[in-house]
Backbone as a ProteinNet text record, in pm:
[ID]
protein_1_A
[PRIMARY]
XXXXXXXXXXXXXXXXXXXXXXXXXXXXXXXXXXXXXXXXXXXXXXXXXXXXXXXXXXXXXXXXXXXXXXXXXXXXXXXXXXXXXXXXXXXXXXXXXXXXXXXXXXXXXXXXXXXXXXXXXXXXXXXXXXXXXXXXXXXXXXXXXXXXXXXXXXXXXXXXXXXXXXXXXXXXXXXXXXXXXXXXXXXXXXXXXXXXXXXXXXXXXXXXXXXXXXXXXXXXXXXXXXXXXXXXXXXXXXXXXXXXXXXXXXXXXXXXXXXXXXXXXXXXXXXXXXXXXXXXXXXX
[TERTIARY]
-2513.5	-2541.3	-2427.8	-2276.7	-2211.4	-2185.1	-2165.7	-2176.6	-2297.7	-2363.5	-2474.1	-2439	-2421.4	-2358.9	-2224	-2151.5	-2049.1	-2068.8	-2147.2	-2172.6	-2273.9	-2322.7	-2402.4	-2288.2	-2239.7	-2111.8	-1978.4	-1981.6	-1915.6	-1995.3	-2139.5	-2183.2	-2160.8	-2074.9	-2030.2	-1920	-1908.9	-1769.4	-1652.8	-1553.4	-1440	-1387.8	-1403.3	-1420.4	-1552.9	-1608.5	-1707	-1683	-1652.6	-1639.9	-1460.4	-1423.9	-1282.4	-1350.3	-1437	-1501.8	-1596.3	-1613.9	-1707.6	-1636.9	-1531.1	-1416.2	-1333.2	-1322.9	-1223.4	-1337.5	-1472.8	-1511.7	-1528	-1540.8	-1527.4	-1415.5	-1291.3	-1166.1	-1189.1	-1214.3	-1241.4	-1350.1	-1469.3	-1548.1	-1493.9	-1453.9	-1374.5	-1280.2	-1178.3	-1087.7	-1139.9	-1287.1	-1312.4	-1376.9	-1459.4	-1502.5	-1459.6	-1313	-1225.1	-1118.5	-1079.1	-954.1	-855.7	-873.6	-761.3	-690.9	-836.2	-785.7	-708.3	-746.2	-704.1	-489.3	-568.5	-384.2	-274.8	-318.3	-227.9	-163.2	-262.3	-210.2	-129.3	-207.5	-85.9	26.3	73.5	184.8	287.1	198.8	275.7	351.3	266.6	305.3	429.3	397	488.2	701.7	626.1	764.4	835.9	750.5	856.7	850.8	819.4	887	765.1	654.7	605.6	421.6	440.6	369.6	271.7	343.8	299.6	229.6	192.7	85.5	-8.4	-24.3	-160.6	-302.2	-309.2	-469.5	-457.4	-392	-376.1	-410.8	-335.7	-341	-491.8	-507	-655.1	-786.2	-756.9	-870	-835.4	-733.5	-668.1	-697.7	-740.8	-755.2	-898.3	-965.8	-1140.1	-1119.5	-1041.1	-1069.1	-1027.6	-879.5	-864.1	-973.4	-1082.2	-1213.7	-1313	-1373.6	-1477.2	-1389.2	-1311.9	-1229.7	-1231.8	-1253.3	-1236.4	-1400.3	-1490.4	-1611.1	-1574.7	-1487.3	-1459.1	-1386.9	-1267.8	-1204.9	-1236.9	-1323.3	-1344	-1452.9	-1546.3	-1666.8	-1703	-1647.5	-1682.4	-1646.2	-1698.8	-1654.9	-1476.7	-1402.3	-1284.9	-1227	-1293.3	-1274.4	-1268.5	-1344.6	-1365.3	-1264.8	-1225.9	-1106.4	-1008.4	-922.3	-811	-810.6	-910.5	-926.9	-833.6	-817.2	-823.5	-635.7	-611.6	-435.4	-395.7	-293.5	-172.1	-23.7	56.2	189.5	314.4	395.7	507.1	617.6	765.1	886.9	791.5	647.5	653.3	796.8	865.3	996.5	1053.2	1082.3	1218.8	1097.8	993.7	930.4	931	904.7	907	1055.9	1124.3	1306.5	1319.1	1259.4	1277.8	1190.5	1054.2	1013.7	1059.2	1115.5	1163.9	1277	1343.9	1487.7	1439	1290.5	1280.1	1311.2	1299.1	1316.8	1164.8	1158.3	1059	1042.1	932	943.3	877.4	917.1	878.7	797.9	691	624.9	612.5	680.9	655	541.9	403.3	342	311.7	364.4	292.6	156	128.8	-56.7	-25.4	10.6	40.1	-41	-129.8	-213.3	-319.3	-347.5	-470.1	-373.7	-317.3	-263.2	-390.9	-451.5	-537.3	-561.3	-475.1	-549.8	-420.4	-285.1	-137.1	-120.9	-209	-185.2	-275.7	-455.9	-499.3	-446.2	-332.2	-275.5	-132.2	-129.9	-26.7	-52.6	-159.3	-240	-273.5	-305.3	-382.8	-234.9	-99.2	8.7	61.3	26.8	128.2	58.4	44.3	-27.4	63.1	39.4	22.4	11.8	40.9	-36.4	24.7	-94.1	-101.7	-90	-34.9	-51.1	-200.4	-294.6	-430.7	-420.9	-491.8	-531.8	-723.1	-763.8	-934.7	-943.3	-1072.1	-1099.7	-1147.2	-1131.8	-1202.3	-1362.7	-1398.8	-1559.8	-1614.1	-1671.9	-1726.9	-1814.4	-1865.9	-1939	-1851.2	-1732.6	-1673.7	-1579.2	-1613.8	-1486.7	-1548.2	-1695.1	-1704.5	-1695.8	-1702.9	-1675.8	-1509.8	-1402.1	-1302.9	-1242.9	-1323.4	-1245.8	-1271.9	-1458.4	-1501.7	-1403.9	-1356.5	-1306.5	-1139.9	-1100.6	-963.8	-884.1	-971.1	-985.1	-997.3	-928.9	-974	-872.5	-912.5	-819.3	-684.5	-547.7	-469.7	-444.5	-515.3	-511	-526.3	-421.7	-456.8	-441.5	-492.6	-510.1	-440.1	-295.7	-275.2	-290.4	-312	-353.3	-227.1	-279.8	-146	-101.2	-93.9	4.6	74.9	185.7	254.8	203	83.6	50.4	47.9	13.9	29	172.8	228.6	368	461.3	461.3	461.8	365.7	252.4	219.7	324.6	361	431.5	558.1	621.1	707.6	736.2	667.4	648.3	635.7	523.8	506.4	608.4	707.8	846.2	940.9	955.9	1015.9	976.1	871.3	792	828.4	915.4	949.9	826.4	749.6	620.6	657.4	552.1	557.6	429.6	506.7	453.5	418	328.4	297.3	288.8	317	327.6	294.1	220.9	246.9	331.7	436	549.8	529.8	426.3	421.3	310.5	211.1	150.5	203.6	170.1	244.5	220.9	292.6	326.7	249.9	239.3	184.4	360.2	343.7	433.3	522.7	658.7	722.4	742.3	705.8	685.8	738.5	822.4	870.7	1024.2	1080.7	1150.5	1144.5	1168.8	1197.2	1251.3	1275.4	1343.9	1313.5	1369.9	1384.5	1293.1	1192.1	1069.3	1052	1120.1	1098.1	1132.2	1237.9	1320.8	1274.1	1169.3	1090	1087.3	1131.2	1127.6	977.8	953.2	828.3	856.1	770.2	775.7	765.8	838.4	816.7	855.8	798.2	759.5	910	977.5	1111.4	1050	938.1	875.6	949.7	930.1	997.9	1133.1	1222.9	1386.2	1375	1306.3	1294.7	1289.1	1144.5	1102.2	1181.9	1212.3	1334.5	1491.3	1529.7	1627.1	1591.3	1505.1	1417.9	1399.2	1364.5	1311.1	1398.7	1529.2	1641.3	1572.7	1475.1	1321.3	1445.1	1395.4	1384.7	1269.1	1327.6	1220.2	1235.5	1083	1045.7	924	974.9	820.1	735.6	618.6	554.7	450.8	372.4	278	183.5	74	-51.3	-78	-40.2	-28.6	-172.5	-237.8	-371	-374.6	-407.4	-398.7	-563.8	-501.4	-614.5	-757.6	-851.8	-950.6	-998.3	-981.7	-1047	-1018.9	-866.4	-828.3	-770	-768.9	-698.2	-598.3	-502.4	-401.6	-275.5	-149.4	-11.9	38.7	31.8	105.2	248.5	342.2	503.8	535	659.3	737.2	880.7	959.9	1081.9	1194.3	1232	1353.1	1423.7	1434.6	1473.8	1603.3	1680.6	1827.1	1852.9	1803.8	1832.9	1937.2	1990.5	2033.6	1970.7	1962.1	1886	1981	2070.3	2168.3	2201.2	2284.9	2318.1	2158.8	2145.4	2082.1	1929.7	1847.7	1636.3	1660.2	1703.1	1683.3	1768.3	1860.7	1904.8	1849	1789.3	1703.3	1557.7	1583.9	1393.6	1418.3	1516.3	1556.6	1563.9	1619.4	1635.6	1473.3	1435.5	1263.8	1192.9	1200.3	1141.2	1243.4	1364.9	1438.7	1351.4	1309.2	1252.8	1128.5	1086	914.5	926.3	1035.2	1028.6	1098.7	1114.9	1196.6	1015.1	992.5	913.7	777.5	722.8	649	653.2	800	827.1	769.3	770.8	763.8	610.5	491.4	368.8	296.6	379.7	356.9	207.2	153.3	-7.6	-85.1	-27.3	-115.4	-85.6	-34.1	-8.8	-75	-94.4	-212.2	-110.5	-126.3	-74.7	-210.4	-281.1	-371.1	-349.8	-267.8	-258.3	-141.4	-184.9	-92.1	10.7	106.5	236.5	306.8	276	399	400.9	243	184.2	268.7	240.8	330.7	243.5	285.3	196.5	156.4	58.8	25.3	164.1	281.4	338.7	500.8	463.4	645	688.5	797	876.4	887.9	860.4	895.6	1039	1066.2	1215.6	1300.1	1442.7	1488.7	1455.9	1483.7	1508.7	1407.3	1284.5	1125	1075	1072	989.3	896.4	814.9	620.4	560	526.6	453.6	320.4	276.5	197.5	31.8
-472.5	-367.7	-266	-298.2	-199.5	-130	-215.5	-92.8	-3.2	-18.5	146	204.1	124.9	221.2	333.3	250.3	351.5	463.8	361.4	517.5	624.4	605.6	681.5	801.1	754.3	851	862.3	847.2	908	1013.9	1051.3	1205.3	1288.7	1258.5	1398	1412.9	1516.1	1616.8	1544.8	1509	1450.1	1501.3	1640.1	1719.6	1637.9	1565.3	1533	1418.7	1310.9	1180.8	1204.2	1308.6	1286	1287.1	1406.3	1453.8	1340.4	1273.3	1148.2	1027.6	1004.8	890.1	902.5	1028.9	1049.2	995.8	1006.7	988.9	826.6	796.1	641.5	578.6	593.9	544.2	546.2	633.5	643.7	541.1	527.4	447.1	271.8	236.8	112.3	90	209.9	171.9	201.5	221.7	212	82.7	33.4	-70.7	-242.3	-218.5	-319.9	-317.5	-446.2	-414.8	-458.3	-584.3	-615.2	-528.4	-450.3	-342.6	-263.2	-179.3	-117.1	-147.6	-230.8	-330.6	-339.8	-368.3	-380.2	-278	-170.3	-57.8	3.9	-5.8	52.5	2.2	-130.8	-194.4	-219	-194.4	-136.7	-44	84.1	231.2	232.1	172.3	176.5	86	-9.2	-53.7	42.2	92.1	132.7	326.8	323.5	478.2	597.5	515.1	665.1	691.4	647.7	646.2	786.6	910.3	1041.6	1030.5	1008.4	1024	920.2	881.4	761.3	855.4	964.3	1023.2	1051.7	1078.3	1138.3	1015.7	931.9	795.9	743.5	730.2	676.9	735.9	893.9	936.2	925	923.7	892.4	744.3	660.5	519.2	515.4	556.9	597.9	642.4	792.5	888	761.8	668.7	572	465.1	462.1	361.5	429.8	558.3	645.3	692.3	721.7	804.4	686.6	574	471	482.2	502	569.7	666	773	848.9	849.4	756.1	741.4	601.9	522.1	423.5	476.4	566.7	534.5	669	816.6	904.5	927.6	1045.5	1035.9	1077.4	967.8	1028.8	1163	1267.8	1413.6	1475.4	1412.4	1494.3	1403.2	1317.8	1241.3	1310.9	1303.1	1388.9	1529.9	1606.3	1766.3	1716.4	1643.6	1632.1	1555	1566.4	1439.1	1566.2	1563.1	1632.4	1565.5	1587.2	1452.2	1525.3	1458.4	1581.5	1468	1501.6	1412.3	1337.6	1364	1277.5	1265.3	1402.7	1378.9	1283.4	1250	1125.3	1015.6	980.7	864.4	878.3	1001.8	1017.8	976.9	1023.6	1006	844.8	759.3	621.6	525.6	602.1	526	569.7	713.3	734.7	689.1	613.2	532.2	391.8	366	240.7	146.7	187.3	60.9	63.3	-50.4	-106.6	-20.4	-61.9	30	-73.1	-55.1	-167.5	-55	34	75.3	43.5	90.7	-11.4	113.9	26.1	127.2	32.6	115.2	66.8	100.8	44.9	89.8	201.4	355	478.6	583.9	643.7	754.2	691.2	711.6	673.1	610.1	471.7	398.6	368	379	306.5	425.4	530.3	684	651.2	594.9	585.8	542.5	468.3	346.6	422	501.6	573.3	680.9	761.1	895.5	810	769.8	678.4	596.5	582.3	519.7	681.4	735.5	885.6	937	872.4	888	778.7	647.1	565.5	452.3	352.1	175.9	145.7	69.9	0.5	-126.9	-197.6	-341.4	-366.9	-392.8	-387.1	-553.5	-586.9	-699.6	-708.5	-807.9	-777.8	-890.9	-872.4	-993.7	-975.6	-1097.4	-1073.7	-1061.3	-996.6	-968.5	-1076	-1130.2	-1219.8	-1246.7	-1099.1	-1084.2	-1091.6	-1194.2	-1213.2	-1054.1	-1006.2	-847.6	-776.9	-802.6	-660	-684.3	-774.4	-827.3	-778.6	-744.5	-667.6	-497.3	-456.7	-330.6	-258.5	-408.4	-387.7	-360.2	-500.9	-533.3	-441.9	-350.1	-258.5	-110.5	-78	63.6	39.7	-66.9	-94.6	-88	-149.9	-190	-86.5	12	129.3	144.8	230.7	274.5	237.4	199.4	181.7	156.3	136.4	12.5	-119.2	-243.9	-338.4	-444.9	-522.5	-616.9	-780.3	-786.1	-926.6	-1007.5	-1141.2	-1211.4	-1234.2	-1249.7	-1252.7	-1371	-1439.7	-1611.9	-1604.5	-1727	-1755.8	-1709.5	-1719.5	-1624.5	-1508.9	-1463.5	-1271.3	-1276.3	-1365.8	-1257.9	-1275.3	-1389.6	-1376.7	-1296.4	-1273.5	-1130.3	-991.2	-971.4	-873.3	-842.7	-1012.1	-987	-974.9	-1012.2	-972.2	-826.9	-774	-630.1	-540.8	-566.1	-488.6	-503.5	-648.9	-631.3	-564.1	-528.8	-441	-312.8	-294.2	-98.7	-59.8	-142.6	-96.9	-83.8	-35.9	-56.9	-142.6	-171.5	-256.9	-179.6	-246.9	-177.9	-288.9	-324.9	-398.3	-362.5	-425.4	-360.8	-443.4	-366.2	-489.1	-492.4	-454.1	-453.4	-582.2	-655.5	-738.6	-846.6	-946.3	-1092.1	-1156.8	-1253	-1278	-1449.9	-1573.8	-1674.2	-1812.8	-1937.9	-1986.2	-2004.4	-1989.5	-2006.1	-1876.3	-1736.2	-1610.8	-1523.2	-1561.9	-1465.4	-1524.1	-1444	-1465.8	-1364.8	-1417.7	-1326.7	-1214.6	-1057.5	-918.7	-861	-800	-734.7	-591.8	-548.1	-468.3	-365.8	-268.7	-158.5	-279.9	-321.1	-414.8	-508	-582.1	-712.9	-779.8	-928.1	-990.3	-985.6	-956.1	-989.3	-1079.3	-1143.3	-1240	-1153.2	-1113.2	-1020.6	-1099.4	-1012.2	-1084.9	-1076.6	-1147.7	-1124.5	-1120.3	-1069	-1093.4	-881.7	-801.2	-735.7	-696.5	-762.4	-763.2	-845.7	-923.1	-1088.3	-958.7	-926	-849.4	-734.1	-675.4	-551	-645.4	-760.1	-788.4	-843.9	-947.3	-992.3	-888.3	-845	-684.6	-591.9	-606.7	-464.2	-348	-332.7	-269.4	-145.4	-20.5	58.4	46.5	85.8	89.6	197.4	275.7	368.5	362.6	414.4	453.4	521	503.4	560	596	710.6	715.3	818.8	802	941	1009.2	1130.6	1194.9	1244.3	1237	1282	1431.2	1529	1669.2	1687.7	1797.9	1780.3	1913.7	1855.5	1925.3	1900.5	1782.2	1679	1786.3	1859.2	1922.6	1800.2	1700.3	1624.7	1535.4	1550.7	1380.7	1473.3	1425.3	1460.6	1325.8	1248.4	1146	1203.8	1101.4	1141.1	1007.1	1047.7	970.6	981.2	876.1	887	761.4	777.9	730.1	634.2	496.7	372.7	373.8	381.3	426.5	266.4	129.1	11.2	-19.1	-163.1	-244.1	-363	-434.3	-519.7	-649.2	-634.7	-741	-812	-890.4	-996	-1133.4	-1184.2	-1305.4	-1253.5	-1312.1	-1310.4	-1212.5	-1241.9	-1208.9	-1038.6	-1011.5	-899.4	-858.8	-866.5	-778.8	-699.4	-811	-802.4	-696.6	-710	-591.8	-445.8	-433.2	-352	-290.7	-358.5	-312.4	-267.2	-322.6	-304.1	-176.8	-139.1	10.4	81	83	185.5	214.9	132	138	195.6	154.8	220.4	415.6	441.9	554.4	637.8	567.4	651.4	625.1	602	543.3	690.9	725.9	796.1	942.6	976.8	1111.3	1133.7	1034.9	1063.9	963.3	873.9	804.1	800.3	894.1	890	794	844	815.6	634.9	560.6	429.8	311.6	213.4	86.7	66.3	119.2	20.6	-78.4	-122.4	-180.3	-356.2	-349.7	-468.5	-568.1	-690.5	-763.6	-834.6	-688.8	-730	-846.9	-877.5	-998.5	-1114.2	-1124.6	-1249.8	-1381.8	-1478.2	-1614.5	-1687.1	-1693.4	-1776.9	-1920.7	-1961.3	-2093.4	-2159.9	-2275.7	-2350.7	-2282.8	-2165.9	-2081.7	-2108	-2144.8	-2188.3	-2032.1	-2013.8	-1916.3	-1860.9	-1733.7	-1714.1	-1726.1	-1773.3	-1857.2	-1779.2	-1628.1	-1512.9	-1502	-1534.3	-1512.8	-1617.5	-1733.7	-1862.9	-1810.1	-1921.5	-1893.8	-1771.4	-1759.9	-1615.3	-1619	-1532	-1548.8	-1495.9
-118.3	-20.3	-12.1	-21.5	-43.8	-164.4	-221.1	-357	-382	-381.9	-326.3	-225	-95.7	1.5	-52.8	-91.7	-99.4	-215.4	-359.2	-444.7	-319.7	-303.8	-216.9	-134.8	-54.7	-15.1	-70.8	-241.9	-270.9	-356	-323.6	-384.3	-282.3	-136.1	-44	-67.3	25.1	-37.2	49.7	14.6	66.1	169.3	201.5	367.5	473.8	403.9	464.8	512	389	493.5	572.5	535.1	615.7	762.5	793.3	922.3	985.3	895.3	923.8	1008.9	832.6	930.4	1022.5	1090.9	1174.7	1317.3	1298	1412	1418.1	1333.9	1283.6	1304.8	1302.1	1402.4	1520.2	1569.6	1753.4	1798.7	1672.5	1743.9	1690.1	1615.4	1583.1	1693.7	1738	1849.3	2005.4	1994.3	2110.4	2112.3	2047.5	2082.1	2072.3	1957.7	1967.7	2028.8	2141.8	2207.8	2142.8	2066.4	1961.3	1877.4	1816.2	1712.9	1812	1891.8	1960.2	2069.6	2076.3	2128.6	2029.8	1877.7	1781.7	1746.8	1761.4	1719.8	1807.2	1943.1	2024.9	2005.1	2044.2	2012.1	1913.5	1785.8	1639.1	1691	1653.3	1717.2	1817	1939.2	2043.6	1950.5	1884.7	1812	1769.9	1647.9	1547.3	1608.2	1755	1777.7	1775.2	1759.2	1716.3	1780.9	1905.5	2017.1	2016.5	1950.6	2032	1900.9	1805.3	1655.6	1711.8	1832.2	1827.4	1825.1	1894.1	1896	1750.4	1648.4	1522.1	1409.9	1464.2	1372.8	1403	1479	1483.4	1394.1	1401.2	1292.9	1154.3	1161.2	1008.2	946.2	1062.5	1003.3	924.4	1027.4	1030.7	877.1	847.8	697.5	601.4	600.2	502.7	502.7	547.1	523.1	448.7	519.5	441.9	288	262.6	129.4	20.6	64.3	-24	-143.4	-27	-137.4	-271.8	-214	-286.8	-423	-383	-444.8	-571.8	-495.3	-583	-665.8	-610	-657.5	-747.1	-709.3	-748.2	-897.5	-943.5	-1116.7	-1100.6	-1202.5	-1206.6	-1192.9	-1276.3	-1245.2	-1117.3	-1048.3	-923.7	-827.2	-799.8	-801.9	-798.9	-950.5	-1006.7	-944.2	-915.8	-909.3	-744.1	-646.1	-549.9	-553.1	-640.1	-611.1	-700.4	-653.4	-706.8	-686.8	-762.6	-825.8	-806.2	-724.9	-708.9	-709.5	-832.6	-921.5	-950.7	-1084.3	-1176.1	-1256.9	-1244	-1363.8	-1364.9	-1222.5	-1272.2	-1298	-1302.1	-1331.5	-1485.8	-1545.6	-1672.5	-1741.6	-1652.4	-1738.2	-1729.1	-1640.8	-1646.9	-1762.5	-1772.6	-1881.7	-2014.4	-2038	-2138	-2183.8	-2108.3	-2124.9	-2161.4	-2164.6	-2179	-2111.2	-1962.3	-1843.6	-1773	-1767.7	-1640.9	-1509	-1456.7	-1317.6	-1200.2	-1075	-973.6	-847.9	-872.4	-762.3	-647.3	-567.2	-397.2	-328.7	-298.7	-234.9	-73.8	12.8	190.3	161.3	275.7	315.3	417.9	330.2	420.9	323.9	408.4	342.3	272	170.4	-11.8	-64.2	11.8	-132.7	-250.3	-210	-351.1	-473.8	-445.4	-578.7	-659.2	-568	-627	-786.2	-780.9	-953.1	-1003.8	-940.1	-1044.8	-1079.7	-1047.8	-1078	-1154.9	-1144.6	-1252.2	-1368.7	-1369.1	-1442.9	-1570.1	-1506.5	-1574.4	-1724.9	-1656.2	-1747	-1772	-1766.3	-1818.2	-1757.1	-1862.1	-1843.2	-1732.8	-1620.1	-1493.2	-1454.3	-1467.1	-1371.2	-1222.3	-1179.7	-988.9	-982.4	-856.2	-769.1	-714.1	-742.9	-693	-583.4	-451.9	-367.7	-380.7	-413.7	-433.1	-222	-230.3	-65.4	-49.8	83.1	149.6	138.7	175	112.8	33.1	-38.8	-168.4	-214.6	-135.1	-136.2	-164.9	-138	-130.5	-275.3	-403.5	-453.3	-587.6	-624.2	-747.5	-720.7	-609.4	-587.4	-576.9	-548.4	-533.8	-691.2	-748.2	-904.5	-942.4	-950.4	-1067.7	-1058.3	-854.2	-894.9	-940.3	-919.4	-979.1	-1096.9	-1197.1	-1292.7	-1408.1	-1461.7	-1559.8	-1667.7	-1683.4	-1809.5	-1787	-1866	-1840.1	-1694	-1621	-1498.2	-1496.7	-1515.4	-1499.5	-1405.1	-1399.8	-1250.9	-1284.3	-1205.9	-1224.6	-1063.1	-1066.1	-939.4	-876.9	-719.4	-657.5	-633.1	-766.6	-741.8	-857	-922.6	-1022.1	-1171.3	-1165.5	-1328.9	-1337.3	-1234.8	-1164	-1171.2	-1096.1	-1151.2	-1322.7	-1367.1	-1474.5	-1585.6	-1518.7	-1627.3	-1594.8	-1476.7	-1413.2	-1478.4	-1439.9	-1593.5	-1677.7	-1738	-1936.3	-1913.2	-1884.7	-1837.9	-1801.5	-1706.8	-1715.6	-1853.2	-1860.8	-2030.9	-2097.4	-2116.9	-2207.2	-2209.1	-2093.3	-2001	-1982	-1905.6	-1826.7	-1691.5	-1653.7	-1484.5	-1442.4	-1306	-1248.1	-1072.6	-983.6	-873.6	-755.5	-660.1	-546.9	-425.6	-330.3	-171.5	-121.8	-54.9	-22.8	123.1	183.1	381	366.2	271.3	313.1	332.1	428.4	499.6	379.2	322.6	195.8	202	143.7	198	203.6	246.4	255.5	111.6	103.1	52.8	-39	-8.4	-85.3	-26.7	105.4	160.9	238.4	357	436.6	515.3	650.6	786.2	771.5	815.8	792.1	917.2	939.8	1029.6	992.4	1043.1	1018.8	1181.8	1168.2	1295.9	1374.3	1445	1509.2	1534	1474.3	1478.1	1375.3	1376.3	1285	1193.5	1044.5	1007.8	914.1	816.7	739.2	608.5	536.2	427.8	255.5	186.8	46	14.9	-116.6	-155.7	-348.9	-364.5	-518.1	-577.8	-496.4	-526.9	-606.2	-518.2	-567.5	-666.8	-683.8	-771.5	-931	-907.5	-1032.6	-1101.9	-1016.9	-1042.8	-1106.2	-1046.6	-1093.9	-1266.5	-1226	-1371.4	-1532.1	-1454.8	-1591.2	-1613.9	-1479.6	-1517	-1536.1	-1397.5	-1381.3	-1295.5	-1263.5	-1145.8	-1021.9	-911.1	-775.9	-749.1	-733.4	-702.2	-587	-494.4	-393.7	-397.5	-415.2	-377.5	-309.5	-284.1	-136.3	-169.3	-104.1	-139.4	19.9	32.4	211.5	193.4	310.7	304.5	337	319	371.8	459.8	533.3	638.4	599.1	724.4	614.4	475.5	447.8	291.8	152.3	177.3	58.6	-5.9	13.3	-96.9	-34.6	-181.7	-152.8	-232.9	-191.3	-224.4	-277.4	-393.5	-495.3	-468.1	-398.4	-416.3	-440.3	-537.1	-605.7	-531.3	-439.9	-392.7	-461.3	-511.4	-585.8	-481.1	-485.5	-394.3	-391.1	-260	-272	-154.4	-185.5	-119	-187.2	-152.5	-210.6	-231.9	-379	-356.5	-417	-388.4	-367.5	-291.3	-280.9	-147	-113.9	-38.5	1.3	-6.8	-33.6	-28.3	102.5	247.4	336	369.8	286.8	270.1	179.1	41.7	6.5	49.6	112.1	213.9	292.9	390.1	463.5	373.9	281.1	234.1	165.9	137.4	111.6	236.5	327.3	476.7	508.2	487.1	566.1	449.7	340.4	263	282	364.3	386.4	504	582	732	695.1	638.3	594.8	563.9	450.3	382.4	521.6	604.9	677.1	769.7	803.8	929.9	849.6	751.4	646.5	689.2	712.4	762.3	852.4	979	1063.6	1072.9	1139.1	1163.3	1044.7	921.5	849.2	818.5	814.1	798.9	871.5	814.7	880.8	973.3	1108.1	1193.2	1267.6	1229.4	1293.8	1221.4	1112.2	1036.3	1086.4	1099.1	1205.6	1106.3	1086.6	1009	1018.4	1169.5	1207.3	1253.6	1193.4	1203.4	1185.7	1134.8	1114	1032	910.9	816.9	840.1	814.3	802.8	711.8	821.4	752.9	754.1	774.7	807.8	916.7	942.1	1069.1	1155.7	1274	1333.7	1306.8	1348.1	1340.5	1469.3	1465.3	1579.6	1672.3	1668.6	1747.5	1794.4	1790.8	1866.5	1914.2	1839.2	1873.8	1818.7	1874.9	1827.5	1782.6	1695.9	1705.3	1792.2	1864.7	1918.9	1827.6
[MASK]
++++++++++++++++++++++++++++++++++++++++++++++++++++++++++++++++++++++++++++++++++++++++++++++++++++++++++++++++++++++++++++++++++++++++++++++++++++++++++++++++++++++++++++++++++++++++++++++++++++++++++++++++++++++++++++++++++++++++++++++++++++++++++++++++++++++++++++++++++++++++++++

């Protein structure tokens, strides 16, 4: 049922479902209080309270655009992203190093690996969806030309690695709650979260570069802005200081288009089997 649904709206014009999903946030956060609570309370953390009427339609446009982007013909896609410092991504693979993509869930992460993909082979971190429905529509728009898909356990990342040896790149979301034993506690917009440490792991592994990157939505369904920001962390010192240092880069690049970022996703959950952190107790 969804995959027709969504080819179906991805034959409108991307001004369209933006105008669509924006009314589609309002009605998701009106009728969920959870949804609605998380977000406030995200928001209210990390500072940035006065983008909530803004963020909300923006959540709505990142649900409808996914038609678009998954489903529409590539061309009409591409006509819509534009790429700004592909250079230094180019000067890194031309040196023959690896690359470690860190993308948040801020703006169209999902066009990021296909506009990277369009210049240079890729492999993504995949999590299959929960929804068995939603998991050939996920795999089929993922999955393309020099796009490839590794799983998100121990053989996924050893494809990841070979793949940077190679002076490939590689692509990650480093804001999802990671499962037991894949992460450690960081400090995330002044709250402890449970964050992945497979990042620093891979970059040290491959003698890879980290690069961020993010897709800004522009308003009025003109499109998507692909930026490339050059990772100025440290990813040295202890699991739990590198983590931090991935989390100040996400919080950096996060603040550049606040509205647009999942705050509705319960970053700071507590995994099945992770010890709380001393500083909180229980997660609730």
């Amino acid at each position: 049922m969804l995959v027709p649904l969504f080819r179906f709206l991805s034959l409108f014009p991307l001004r369209f479902l933006h105008a669509l999903g924006a009314g589609l946030g309002w009605l998701v956060y009106g009728l969920s209080p959870s949804y609605r609570r998380r977000m406030r309370d995200n928001m209210a953390l990390a500072g940035f309270s006065q983008h909530l009427s803004q963020a909300v339609s923006e959540s709505g446009k990142a649900i409808l655009e996914l038609a678009f982007v998954w489903c529409a013909k590539p061309e009409r896609v591409n006509a819509h992203a534009t790429v700004e410092n592909w250079e230094h991504v180019q000067s890194v693979l031309d040196a023959g190093r690896g690359i470690v993509f860190l993308t948040p869930h801020l703006g169209c992460f999902e066009i990021t690996a296909q506009q990277i993909a369009l210049r240079t082979p890729i492999t993504v971190m995949y999590r299959p969806p929960r929804k068995s429905a939603l998991k050939p529509l996920v795999e089929g728009a993922r999955a393309r030309n020099n796009l490839h898909l590794a799983p998100a356990n121990l053989s996924g990342v050893r494809i990841l690695a070979k793949t940077l040896k190679k002076g490939l790149p590689v692509g990650v979301l480093p804001d999802q709650v990671p499962q037991e034993g894949e992460g450690v506690w960081a400090d995330y917009f002044g709250r402890p979260a449970y964050t992945m440490t497979l990042p620093a792991k891979l970059a040290q592994l491959g003698h890879a570069e980290v690069i961020l990157v993010y897709a800004e939505r522009l308003p009025k369904g003109r499109g998507f802005v692909v930026r490339f920001v050059p990772f100025e962390g440290d990813l040295t010192g202890t699991p739990a200081e590198q983590a931090r240092a991935v989390n100040k880069a996400m919080e950096d690049l996060i603040a550049r288009a606040p509205a647009q970022y999942f705050w509705s996703y319960n970053r700071y959950k507590q995994p099945d089997g992770v010890e709380a952190p001393a500083e909180e107790g229980p997660a609730a």
